[in-house]
C-alpha positions as CSV (number, residue, x, y, z in Angstrom):
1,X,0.3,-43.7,-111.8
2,X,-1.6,-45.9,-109.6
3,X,-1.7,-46.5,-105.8
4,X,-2.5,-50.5,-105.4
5,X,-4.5,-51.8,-102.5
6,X,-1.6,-53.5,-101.2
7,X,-0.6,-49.6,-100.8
8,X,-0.4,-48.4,-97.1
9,X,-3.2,-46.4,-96.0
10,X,-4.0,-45.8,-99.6
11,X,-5.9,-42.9,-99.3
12,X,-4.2,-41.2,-97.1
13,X,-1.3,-41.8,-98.7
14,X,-2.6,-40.4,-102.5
15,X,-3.8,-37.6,-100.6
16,X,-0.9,-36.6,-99.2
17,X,1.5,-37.3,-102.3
18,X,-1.0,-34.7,-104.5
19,X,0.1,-32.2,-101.7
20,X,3.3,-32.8,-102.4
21,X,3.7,-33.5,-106.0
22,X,0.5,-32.5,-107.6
23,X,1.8,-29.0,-108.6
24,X,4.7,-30.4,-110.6
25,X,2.8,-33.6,-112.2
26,X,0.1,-30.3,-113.4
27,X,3.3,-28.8,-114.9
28,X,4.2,-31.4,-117.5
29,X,2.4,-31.5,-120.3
30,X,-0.6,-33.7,-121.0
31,X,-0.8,-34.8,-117.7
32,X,-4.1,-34.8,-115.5
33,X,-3.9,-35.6,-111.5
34,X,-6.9,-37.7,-110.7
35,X,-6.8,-38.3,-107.0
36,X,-10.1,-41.0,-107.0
37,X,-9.8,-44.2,-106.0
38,X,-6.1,-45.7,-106.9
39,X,-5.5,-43.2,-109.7
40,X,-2.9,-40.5,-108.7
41,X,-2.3,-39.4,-112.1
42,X,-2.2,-39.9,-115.9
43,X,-1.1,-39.3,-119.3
44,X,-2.5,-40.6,-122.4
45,X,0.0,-41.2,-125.5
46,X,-1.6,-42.0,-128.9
47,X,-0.5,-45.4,-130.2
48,X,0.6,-44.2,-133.6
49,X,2.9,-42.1,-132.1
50,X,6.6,-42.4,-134.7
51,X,8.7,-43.5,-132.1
52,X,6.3,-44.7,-129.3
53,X,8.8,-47.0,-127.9
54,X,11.2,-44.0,-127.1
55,X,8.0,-41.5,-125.9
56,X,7.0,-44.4,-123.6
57,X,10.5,-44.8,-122.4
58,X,11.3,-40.5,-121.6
59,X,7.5,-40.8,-119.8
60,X,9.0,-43.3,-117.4
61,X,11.8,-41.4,-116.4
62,X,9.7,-38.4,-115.8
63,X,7.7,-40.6,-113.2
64,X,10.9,-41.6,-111.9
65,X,11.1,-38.1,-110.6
66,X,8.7,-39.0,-108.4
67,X,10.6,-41.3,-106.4
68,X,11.5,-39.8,-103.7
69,X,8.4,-38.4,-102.6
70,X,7.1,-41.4,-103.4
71,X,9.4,-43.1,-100.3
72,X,8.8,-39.7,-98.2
73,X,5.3,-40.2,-98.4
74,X,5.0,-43.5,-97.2
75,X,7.7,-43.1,-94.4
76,X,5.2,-40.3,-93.1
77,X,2.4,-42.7,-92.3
């Protein structure tokens, strides 16, 4: 998960969103929060992974748990 340029007070705003979130991205597995730059966080999938499609789609939808803190974040600054 990345936080553009185009972001709002970018690093503020990654800053903040860690506080918020970085306890439950740590939780899921084989993901890392990065904080540098744009990077927020990360997960790396292999590519020979039997049913990649369907991994890539679940890993999605856990992000999408993000959204709303997402919003709250950026209504903050």
């Amino acid at each position: 998960m990345h936080a553009e340029e185009d972001c709002p007070q970018q690093s503020e705003f990654i800053d903040k969103f860690l506080e918020r979130e970085s306890g439950r991205i740590k939780s899921w597995k084989g993901y890392q929060t990065i904080g540098k730059g744009y990077s927020i966080c990360e997960r790396t999938l292999p590519l020979n992974f039997k049913n990649l499609e369907q991994r890539i789609f679940e890993e999605l939808n856990r992000l999408r748990q993000l959204q709303e803190s997402v919003e709250q974040t950026l209504d903050e600054l």
